[in-house]
KEVO-653274 format. One record per residue (C-alpha): residue number from 1; x, y, z. Coordinates in pm, whole numbers, always signed. Each point is the difference from the previous one (the first is absolute). Layout:
N
<site><num>NUM</num><u>X</u><v>Y</v><w>Z</w></site>
...
This chain:
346
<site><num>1</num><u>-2691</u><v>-4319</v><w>-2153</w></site>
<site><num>2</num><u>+285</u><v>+199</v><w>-73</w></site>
<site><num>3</num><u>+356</u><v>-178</v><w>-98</w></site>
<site><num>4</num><u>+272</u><v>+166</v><w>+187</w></site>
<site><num>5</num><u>+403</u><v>+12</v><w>-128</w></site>
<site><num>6</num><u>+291</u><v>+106</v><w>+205</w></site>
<site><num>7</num><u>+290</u><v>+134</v><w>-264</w></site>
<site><num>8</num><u>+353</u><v>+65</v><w>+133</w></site>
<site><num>9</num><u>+149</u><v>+246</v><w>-134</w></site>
<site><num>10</num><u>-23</u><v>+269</v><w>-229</w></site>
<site><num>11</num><u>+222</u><v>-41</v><w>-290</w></site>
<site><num>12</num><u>-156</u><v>+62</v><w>-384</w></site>
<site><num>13</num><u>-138</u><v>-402</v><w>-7</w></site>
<site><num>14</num><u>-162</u><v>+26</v><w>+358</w></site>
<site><num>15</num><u>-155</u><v>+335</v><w>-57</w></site>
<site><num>16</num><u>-112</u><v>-141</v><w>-400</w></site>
<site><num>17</num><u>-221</u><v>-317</v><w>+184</w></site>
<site><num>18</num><u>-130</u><v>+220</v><w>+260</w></site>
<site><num>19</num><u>-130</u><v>+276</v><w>-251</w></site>
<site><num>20</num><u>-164</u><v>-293</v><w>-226</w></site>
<site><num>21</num><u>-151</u><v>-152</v><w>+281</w></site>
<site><num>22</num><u>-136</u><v>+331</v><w>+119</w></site>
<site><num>23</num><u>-180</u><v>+88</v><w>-298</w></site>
<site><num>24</num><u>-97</u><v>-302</v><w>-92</w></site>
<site><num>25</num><u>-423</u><v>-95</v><w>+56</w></site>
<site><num>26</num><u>+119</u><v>-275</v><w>+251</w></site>
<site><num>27</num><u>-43</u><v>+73</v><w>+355</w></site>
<site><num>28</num><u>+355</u><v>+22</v><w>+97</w></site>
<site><num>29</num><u>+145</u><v>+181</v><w>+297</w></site>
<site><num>30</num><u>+384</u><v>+80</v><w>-75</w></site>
<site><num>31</num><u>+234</u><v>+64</v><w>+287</w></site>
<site><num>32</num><u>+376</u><v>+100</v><w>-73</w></site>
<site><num>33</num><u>+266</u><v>-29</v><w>+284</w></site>
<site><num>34</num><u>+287</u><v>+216</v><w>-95</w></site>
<site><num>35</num><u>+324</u><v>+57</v><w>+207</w></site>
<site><num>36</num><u>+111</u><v>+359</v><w>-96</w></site>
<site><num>37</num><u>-210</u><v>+279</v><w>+206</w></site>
<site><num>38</num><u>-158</u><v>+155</v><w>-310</w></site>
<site><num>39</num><u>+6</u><v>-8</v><w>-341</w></site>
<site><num>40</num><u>+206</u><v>+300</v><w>-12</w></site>
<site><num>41</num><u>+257</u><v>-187</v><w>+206</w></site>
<site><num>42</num><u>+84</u><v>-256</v><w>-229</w></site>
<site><num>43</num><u>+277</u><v>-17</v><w>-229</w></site>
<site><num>44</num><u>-53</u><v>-121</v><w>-324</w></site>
<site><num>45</num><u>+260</u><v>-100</v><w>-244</w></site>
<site><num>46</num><u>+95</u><v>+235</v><w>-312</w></site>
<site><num>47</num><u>-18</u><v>-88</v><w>-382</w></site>
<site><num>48</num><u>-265</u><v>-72</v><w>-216</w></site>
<site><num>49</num><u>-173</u><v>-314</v><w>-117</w></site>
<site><num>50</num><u>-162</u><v>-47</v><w>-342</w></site>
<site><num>51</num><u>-384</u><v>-205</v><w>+51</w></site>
<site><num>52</num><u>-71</u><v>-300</v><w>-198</w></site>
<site><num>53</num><u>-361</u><v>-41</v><w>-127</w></site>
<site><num>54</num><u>-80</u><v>-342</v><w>+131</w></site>
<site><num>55</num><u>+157</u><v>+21</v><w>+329</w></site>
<site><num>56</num><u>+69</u><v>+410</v><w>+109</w></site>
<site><num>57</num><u>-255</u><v>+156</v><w>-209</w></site>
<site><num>58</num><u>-260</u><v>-271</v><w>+48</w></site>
<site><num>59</num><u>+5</u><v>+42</v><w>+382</w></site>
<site><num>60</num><u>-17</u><v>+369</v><w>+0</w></site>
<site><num>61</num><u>-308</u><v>-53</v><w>-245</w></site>
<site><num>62</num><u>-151</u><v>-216</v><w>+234</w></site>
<site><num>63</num><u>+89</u><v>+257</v><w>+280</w></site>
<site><num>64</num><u>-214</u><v>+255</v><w>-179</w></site>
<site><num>65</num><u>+360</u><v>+205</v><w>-17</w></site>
<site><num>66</num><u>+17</u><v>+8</v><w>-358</w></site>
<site><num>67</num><u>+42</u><v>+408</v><w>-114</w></site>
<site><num>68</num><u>-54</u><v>+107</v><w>+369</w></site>
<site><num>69</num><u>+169</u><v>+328</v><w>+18</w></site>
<site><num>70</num><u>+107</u><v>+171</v><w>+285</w></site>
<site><num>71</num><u>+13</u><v>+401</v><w>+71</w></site>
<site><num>72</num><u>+146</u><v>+219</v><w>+265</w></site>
<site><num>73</num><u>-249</u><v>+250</v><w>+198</w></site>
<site><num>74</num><u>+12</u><v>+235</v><w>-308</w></site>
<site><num>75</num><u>-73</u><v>-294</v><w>-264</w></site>
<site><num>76</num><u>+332</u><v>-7</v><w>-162</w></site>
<site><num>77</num><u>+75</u><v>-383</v><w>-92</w></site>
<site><num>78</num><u>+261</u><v>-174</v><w>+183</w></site>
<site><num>79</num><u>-69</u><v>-315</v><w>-113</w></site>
<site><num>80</num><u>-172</u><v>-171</v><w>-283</w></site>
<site><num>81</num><u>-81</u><v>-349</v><w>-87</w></site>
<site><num>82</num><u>+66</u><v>-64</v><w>-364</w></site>
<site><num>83</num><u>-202</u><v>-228</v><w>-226</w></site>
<site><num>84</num><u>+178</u><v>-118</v><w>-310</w></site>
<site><num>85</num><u>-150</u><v>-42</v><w>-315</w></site>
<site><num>86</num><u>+188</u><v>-303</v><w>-86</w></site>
<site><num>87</num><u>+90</u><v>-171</v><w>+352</w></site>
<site><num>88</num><u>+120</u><v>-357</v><w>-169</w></site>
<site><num>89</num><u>+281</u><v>+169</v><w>-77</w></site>
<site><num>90</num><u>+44</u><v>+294</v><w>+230</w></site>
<site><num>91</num><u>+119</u><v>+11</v><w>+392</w></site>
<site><num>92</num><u>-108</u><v>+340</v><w>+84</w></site>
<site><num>93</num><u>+245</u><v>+85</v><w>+290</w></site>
<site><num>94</num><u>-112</u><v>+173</v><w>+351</w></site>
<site><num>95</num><u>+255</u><v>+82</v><w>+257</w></site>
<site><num>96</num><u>-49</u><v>-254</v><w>+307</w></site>
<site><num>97</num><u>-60</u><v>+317</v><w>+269</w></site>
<site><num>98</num><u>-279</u><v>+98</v><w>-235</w></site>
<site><num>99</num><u>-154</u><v>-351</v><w>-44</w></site>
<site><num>100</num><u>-18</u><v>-20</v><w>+373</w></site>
<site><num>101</num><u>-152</u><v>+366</v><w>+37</w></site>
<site><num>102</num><u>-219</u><v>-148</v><w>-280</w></site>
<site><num>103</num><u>-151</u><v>-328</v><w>+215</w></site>
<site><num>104</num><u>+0</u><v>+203</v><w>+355</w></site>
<site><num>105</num><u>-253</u><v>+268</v><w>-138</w></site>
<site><num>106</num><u>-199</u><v>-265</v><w>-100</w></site>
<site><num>107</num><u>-33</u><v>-188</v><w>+318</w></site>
<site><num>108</num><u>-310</u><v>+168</v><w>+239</w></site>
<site><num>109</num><u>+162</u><v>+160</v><w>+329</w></site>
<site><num>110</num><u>-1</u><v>-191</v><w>+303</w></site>
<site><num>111</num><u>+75</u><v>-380</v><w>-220</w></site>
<site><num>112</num><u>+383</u><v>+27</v><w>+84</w></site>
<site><num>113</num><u>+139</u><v>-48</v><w>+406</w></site>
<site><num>114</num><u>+307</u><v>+213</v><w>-74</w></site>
<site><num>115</num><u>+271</u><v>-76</v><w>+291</w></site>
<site><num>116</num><u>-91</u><v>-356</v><w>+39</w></site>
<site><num>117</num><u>+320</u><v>-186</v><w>+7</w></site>
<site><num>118</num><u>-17</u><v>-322</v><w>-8</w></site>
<site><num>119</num><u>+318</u><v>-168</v><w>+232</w></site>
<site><num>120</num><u>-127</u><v>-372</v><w>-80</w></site>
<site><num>121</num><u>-261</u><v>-191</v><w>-26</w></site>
<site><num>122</num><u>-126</u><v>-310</v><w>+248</w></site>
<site><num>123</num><u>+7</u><v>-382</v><w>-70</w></site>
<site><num>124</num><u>-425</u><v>+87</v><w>+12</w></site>
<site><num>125</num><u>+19</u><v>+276</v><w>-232</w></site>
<site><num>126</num><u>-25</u><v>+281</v><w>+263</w></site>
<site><num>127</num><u>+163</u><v>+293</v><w>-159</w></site>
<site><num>128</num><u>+235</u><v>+167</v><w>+307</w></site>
<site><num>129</num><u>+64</u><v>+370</v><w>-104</w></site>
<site><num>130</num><u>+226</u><v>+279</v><w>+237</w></site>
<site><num>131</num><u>-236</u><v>+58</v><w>+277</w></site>
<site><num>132</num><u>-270</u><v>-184</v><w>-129</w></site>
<site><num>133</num><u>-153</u><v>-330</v><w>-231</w></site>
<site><num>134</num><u>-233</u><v>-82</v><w>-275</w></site>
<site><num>135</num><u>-260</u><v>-276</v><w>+37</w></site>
<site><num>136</num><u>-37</u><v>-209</v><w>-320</w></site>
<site><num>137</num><u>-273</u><v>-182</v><w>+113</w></site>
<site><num>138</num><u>-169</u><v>+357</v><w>-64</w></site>
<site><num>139</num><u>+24</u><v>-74</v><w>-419</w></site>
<site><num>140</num><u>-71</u><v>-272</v><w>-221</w></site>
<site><num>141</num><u>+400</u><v>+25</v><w>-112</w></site>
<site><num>142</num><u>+306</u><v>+209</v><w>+3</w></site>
<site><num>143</num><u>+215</u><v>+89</v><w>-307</w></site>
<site><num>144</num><u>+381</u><v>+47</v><w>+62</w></site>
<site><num>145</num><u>+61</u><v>+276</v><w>-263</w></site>
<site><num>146</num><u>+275</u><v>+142</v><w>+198</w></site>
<site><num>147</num><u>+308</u><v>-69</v><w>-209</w></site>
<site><num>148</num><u>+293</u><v>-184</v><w>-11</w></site>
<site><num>149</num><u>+103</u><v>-56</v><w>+369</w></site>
<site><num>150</num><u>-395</u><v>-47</v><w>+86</w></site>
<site><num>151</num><u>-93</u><v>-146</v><w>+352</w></site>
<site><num>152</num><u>-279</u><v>-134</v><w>-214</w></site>
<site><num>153</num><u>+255</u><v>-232</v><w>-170</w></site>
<site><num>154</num><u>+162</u><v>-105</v><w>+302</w></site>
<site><num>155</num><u>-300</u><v>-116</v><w>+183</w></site>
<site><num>156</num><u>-113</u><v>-217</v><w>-293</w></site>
<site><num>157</num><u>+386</u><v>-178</v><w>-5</w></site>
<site><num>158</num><u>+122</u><v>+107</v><w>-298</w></site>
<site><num>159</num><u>+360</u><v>+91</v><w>-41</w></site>
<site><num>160</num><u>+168</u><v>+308</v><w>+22</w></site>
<site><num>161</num><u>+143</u><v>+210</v><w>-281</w></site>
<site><num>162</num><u>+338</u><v>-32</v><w>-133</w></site>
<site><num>163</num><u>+211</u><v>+301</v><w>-129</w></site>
<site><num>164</num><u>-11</u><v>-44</v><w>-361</w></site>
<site><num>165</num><u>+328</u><v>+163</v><w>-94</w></site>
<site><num>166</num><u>-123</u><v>+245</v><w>-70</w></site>
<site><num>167</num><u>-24</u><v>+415</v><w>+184</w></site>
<site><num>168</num><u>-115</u><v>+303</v><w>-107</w></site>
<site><num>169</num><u>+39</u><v>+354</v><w>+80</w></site>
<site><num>170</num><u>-128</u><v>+331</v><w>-40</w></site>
<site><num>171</num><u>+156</u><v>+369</v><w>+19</w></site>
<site><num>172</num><u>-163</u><v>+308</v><w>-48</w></site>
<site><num>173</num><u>+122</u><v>+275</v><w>-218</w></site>
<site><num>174</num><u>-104</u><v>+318</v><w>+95</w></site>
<site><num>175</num><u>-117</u><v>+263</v><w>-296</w></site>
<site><num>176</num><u>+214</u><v>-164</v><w>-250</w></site>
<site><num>177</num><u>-218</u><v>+287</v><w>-256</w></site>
<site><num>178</num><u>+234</u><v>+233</v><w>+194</w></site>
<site><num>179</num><u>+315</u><v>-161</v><w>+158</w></site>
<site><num>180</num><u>+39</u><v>-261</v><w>-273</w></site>
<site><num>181</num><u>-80</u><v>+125</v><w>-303</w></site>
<site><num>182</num><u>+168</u><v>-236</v><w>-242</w></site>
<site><num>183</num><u>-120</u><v>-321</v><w>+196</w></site>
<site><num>184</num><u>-373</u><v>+158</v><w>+12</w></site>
<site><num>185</num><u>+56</u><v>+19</v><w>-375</w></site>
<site><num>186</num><u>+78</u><v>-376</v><w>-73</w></site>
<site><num>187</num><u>-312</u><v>-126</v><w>+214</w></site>
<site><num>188</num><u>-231</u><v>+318</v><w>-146</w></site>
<site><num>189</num><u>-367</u><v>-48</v><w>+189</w></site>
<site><num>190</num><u>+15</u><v>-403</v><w>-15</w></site>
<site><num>191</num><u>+116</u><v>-316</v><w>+138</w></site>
<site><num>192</num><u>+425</u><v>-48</v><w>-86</w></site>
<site><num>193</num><u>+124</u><v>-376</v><w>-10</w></site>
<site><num>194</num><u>+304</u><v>-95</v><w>-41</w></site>
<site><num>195</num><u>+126</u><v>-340</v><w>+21</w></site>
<site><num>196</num><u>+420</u><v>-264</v><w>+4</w></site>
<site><num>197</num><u>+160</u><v>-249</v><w>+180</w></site>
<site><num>198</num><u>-287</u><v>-68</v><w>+244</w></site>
<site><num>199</num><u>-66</u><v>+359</v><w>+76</w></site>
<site><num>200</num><u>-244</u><v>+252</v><w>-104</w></site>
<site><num>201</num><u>-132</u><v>+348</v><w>+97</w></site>
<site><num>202</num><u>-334</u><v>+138</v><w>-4</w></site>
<site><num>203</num><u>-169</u><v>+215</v><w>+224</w></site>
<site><num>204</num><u>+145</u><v>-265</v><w>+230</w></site>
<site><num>205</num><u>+293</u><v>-225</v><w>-29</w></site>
<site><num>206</num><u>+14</u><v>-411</v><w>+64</w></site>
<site><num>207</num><u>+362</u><v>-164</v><w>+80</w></site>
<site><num>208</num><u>+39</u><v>-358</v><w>-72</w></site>
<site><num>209</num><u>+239</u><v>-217</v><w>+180</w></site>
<site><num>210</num><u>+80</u><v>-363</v><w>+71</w></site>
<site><num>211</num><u>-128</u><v>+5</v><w>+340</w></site>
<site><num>212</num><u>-89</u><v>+235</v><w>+306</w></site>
<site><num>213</num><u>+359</u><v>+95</v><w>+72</w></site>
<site><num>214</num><u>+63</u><v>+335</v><w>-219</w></site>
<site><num>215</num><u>-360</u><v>+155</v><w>+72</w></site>
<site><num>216</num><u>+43</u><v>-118</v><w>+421</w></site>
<site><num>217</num><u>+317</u><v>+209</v><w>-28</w></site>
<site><num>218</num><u>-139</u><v>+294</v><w>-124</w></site>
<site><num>219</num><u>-338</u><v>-8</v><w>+187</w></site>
<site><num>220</num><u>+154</u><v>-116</v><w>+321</w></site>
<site><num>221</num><u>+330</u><v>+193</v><w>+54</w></site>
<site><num>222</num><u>-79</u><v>+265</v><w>-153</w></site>
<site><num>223</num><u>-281</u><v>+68</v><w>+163</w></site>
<site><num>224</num><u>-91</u><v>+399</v><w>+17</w></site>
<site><num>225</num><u>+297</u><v>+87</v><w>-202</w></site>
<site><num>226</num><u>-154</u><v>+53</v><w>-288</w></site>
<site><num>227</num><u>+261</u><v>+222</v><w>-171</w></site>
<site><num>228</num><u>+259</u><v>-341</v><w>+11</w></site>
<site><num>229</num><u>-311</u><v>-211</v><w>-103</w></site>
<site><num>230</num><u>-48</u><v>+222</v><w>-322</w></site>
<site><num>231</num><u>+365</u><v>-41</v><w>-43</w></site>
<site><num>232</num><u>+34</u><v>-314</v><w>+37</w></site>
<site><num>233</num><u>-274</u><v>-61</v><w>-251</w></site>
<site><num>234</num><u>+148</u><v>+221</v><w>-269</w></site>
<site><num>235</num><u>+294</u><v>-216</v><w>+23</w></site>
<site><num>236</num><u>-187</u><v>-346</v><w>-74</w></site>
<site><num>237</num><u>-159</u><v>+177</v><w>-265</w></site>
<site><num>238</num><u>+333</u><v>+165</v><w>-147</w></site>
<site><num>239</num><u>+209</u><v>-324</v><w>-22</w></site>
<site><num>240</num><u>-270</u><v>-188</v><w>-203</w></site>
<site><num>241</num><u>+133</u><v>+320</v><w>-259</w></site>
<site><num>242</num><u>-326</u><v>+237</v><w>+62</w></site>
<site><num>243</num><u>-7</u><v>+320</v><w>-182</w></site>
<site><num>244</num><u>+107</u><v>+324</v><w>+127</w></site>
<site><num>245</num><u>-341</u><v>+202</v><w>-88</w></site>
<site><num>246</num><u>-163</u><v>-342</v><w>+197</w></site>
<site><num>247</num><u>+228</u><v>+8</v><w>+288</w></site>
<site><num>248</num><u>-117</u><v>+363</v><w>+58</w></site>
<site><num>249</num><u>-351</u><v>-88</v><w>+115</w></site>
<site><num>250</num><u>+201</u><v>-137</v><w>+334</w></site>
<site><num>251</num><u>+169</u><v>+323</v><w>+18</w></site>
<site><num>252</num><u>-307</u><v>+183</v><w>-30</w></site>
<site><num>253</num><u>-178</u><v>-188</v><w>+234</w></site>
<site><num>254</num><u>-111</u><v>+126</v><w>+373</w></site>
<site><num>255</num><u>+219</u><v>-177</v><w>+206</w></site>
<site><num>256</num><u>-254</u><v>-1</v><w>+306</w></site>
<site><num>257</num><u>-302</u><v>-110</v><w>-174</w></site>
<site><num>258</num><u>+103</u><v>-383</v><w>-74</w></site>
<site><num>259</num><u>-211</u><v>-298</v><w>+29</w></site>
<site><num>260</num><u>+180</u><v>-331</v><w>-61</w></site>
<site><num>261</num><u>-167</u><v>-365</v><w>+64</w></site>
<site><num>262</num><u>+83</u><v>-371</v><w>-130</w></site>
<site><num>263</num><u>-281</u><v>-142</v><w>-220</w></site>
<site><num>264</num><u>-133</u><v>-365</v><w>+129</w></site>
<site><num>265</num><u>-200</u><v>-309</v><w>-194</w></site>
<site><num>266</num><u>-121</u><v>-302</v><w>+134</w></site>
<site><num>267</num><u>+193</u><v>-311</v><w>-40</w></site>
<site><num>268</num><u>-100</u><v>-177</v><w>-342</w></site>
<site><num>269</num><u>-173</u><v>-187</v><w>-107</w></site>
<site><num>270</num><u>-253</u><v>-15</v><w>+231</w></site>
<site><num>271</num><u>+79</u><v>+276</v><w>+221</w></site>
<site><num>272</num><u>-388</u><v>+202</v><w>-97</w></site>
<site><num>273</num><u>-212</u><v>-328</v><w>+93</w></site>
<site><num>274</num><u>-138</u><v>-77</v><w>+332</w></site>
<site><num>275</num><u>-209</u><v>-218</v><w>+142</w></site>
<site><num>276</num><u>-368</u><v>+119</v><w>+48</w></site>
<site><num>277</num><u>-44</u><v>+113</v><w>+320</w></site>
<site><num>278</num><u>-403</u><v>+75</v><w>+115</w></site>
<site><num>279</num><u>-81</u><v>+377</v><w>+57</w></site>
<site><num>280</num><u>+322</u><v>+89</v><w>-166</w></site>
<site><num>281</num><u>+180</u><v>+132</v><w>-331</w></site>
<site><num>282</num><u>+263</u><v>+227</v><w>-132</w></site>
<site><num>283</num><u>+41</u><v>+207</v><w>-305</w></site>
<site><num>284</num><u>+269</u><v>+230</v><w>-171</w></site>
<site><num>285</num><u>+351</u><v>-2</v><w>+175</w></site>
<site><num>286</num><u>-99</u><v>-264</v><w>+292</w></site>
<site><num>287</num><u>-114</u><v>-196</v><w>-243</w></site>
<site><num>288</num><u>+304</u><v>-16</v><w>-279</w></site>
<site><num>289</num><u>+249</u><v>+268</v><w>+31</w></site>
<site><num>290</num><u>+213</u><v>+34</v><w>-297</w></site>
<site><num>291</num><u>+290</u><v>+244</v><w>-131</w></site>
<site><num>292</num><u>-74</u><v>+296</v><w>-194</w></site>
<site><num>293</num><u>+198</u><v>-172</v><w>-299</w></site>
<site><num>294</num><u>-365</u><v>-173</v><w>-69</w></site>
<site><num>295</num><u>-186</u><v>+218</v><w>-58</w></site>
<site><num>296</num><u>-303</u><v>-126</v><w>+164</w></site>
<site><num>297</num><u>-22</u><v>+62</v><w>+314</w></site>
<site><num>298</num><u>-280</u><v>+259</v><w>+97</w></site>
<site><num>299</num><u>-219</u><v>-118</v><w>-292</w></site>
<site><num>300</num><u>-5</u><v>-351</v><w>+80</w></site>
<site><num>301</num><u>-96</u><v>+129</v><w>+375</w></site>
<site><num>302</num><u>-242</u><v>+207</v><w>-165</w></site>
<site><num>303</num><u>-129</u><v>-326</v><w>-174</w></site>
<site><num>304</num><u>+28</u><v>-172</v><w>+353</w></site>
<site><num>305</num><u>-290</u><v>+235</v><w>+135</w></site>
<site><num>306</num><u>-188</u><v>+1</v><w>-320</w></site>
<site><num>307</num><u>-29</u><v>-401</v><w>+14</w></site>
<site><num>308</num><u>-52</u><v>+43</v><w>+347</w></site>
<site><num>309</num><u>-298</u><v>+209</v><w>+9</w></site>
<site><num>310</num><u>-177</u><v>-161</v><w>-290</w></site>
<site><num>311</num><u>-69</u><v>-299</v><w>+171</w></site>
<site><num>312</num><u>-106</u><v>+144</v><w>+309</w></site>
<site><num>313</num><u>-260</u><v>+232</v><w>-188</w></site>
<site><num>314</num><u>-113</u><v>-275</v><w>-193</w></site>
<site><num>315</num><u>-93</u><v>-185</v><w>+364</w></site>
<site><num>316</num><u>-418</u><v>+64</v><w>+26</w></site>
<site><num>317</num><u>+12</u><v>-53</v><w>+353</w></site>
<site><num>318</num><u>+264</u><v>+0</v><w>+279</w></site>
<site><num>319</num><u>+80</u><v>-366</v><w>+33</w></site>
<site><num>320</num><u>+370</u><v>-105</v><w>+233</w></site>
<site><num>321</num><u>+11</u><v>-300</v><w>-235</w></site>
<site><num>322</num><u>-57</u><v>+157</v><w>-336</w></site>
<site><num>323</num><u>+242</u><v>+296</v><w>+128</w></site>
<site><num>324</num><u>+255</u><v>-221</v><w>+54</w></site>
<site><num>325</num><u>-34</u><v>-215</v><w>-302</w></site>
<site><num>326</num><u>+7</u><v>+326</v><w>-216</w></site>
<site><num>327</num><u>+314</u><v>+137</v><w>+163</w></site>
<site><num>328</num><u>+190</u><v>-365</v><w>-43</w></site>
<site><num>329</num><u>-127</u><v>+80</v><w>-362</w></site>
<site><num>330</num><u>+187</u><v>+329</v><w>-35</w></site>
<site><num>331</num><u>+314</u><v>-129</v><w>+164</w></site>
<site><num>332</num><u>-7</u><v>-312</v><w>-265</w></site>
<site><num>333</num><u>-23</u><v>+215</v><w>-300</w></site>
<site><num>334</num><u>+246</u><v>+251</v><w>+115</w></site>
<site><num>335</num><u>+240</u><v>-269</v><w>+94</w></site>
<site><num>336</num><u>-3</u><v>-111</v><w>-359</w></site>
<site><num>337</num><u>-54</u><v>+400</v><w>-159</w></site>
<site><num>338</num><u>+325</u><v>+91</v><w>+187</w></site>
<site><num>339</num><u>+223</u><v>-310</v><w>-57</w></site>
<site><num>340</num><u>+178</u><v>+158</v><w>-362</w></site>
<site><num>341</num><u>+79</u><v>+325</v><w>+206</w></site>
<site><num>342</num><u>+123</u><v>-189</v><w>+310</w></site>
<site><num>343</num><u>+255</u><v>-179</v><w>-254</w></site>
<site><num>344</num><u>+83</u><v>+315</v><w>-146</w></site>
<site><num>345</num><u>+145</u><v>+114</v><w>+278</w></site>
<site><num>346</num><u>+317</u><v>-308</v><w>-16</w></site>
């Protein structure tokens, strides 16, 4: 008999369980509901993220990911999976477009319902999509992977996110080997950081503030005027005493290709716990969203759907009871994995 598992969504975590499940010996049918039409359609977040060997790395290892490389038509590498010699100590980095190209190629075509938004979800579990709805009683369980404002979440009563404080945003400079010379020269061919008074830039920028007020004003009325919004962020920046050659990067920056959003956690202390709920779970973001300023987040959702997926391989036989005794497992021990991080975040 064949256990079957509904995933929503396709972020790095949801697409890391389904892959491990896939190729694992169990018999274990995988179906992924996403809400964006097709994988090209989907916009993932810049920057990079460096892998950590017992939570990143592990998971990509159970995957089978580990050195995957992949080529264009012509066999030129676009991307390749690195494999450190000393990984204690090492967080080899991978841009998070190119960890997600990474997971999609290795899911088999026709496992993902691309355009399947989910709208809510019934007091019986009956998953109402736009123009259509899902059936749970069709699989054993469903996994909420789908992030931080997941209808997964909300159907098993646990609160929503709070803004953290916290916002980020992310301009594009365009050639800067050509039309920005000297700033090209400062970041060379790697990652720039630079860091005071509760700012920092990067390939992207965070803003920290004492509550929602100074990022609502520039998300909210300013809205599509994204010339005043780059101004206006300069400004912040320049009265905290930022550097002229620093300051340039706003200058330099595309004004009409800018992405800002506010960064949410889940009310502490016990904000990531639930109470177990029969047929269902949640990993990554739905699970325990937390601000970049941890450090954690992606790997501990990577760790999510390696915990996961261990205990449903080791099942010999596809039993409701032991099924749900084995996810109530998982959720224990990532309660308790995730409670330092969760306090990290105060």
């Amino acid at each position: 008999m064949t256990l079957s598992i509904a995933i929503i969504g396709t972020g790095p975590v949801g697409l890391t369980l389904a892959r491990i499940l896939l190729t694992s010996p169990s018999n274990v049918k995988v179906t992924i509901s996403e809400q964006d039409a097709s994988a090209s359609s989907q916009t993932t977040k810049g920057g990079t993220l460096g892998l950590h060997a017992d939570t990143g790395l592990a998971a990509l290892d159970a995957a089978g990911l580990r050195g995957m490389v992949i080529a264009d038509c012509k066999g030129n590498h676009v991307f390749e999976m690195p494999i450190c010699k000393d990984e204690a100590n090492q967080h080899p980095e991978i841009g998070c477009r190119d960890l997600r190209t990474l997971l999609l190629d290795g899911i088999l075509e026709g496992t993902i319902q691309w355009g399947a938004h989910i709208t809510s979800i019934t007091s019986n579990g009956m998953l109402c999509l736009e123009g259509g709805r899902i059936d749970v009683s069709d699989y054993n369980f469903v996994v909420g992977a789908d992030g931080t404002w997941s209808k997964v979440r909300v159907h098993m009563n646990r609160g929503k996110p709070i803004y953290s404080g916290l916002g980020r945003f992310e301009m594009h400079v365009a050639a800067p080997d050509v039309n920005h010379l000297e700033l090209a020269r400062e970041v060379r061919h790697g990652m720039y950081f630079a860091a005071g008074g509760g700012r920092a830039i990067m390939l992207y920028a965070m803003i920290r503030t004492q509550g929602p007020e100074d990022l609502a004003v520039i998300v909210d009325s300013q809205r599509g005027n994204w010339a005043r919004m780059k101004d206006h962020l300069k400004v912040m920046y320049e009265a905290e005493g930022w550097g002229d050659q620093l300051l340039g990067w706003f200058d330099a920056a595309e004004p009409g290709m800018m992405r800002v959003w506010p960064l949410y956690e889940y009310e502490l202390p016990d904000g990531h716990m639930w109470e177990h709920i029969k047929g269902w779970t949640l990993v990554g973001n739905a699970a325990h969203v937390m601000t970049l300023m941890v450090g954690e987040g992606v790997n501990a959702g990577m760790r999510d759907a390696l915990e996961l997926s261990k205990r449903i391989c080791a099942l010999q036989t596809v039993d409701n009871l032991k099924l749900d005794a084995v996810v109530k497992e998982y959720e224990e021990e990532m309660f308790v994995r995730l409670q330092p991080y969760m306090l990290e975040t105060l």
